[in-house]
C-alpha positions as CSV (number, residue, x, y, z in Angstrom):
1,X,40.3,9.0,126.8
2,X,41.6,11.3,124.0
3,X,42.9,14.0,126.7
4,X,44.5,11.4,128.4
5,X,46.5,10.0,125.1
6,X,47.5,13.9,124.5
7,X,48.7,14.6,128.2
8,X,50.8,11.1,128.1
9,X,52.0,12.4,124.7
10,X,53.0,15.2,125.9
11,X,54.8,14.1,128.9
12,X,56.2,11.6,126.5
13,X,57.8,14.6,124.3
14,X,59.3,16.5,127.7
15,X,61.0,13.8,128.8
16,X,62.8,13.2,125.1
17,X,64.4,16.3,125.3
18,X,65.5,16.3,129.3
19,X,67.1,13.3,127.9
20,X,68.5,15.6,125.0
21,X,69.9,17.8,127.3
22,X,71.7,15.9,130.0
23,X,73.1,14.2,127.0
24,X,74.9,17.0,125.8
25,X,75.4,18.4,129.1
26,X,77.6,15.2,129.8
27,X,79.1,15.5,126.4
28,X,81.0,18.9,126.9
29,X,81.6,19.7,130.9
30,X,81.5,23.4,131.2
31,X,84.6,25.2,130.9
32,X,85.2,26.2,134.9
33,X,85.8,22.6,135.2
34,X,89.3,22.8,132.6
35,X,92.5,22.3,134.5
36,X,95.9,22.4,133.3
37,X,99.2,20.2,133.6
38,X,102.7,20.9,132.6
39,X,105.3,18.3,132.2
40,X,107.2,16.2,130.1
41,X,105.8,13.5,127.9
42,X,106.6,10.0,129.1
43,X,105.0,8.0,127.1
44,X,102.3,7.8,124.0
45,X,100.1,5.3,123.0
46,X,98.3,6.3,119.6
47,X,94.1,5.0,120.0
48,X,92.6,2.3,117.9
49,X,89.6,3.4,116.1
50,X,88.7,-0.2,115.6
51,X,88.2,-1.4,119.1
52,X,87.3,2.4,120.4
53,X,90.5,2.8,122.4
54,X,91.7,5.8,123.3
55,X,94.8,8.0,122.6
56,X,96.5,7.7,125.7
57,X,99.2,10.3,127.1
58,X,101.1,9.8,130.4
59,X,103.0,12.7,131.3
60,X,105.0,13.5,134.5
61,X,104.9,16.8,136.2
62,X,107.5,18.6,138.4
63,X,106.5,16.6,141.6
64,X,107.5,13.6,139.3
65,X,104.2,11.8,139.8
66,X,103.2,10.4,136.4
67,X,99.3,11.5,135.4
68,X,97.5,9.9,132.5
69,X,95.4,11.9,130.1
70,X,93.4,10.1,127.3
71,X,93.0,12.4,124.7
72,X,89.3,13.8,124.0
73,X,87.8,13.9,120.5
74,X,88.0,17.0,119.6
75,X,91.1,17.7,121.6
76,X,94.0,20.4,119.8
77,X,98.0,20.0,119.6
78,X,99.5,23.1,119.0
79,X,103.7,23.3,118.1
80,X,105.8,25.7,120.4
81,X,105.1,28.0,117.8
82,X,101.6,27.8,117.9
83,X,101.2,26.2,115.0
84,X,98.9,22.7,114.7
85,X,101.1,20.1,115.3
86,X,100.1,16.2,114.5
87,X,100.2,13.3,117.4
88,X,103.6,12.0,115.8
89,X,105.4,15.3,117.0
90,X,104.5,14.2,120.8
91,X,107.4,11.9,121.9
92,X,109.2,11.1,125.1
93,X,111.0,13.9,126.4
94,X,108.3,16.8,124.7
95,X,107.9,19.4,127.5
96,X,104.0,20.3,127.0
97,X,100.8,22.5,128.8
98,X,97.6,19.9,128.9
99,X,94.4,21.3,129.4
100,X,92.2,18.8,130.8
101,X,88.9,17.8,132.8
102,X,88.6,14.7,134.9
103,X,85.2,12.9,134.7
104,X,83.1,11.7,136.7
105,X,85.0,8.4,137.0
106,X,88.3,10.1,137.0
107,X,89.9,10.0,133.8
108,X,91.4,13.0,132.7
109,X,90.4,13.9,129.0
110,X,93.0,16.1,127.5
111,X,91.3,19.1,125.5
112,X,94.2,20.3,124.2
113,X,98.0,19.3,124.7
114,X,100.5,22.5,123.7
115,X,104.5,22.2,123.3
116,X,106.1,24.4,125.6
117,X,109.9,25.4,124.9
């Protein structure tokens, strides 16, 4: 009985950390995945912190399709000059450089968003 209690303990304790793991393995996609956008800003809708909602950026690119980005947590903006830049100097019009990845069920999460002259 008592090596049975320490083998389902122990299974018990490897299974917590797989968990762990593909946790943070969902958390932060591996770079190779990154893609990157360039376009013009179309429209920004600032996130709620409240109700959890996103910071959403729709852009359209040179075959004038528009693509929607949300941006991701940690995500950068960085000024033509490469300075750090705050969400209020992305308007309509702002020519930019997105690096992104698209989950699983497709949403493109911005990483960083970069103003291009």
């Amino acid at each position: 009985m008592k090596k049975l209690t320490v083998l389902l303990s122990v299974l018990l304790v490897l299974g917590l950390v797989s968990l762990s793991f593909a946790q943070q393995k969902a958390a932060n996609p591996p770079a190779a995945q990154a893609k990157t956008f360039t376009g013009t800003i179309s429209k920004v809708t600032p996130g709620d912190p409240a109700k959890k909602t996103p910071t959403v950026i729709v852009a359209v690119g040179s075959d004038q399709k528009e693509v929607t980005f949300h941006l991701g947590r940690n995500a950068t903006l960085t000024g033509a000059d490469g300075k750090p830049i705050t969400l209020d100097k992305l308007t309509s019009g702002t020519k930019v450089e997105i690096t992104y990845y698209t989950t699983k069920g497709g949403v493109n999460t911005a990483r960083s968003i970069k103003v291009v002259s």
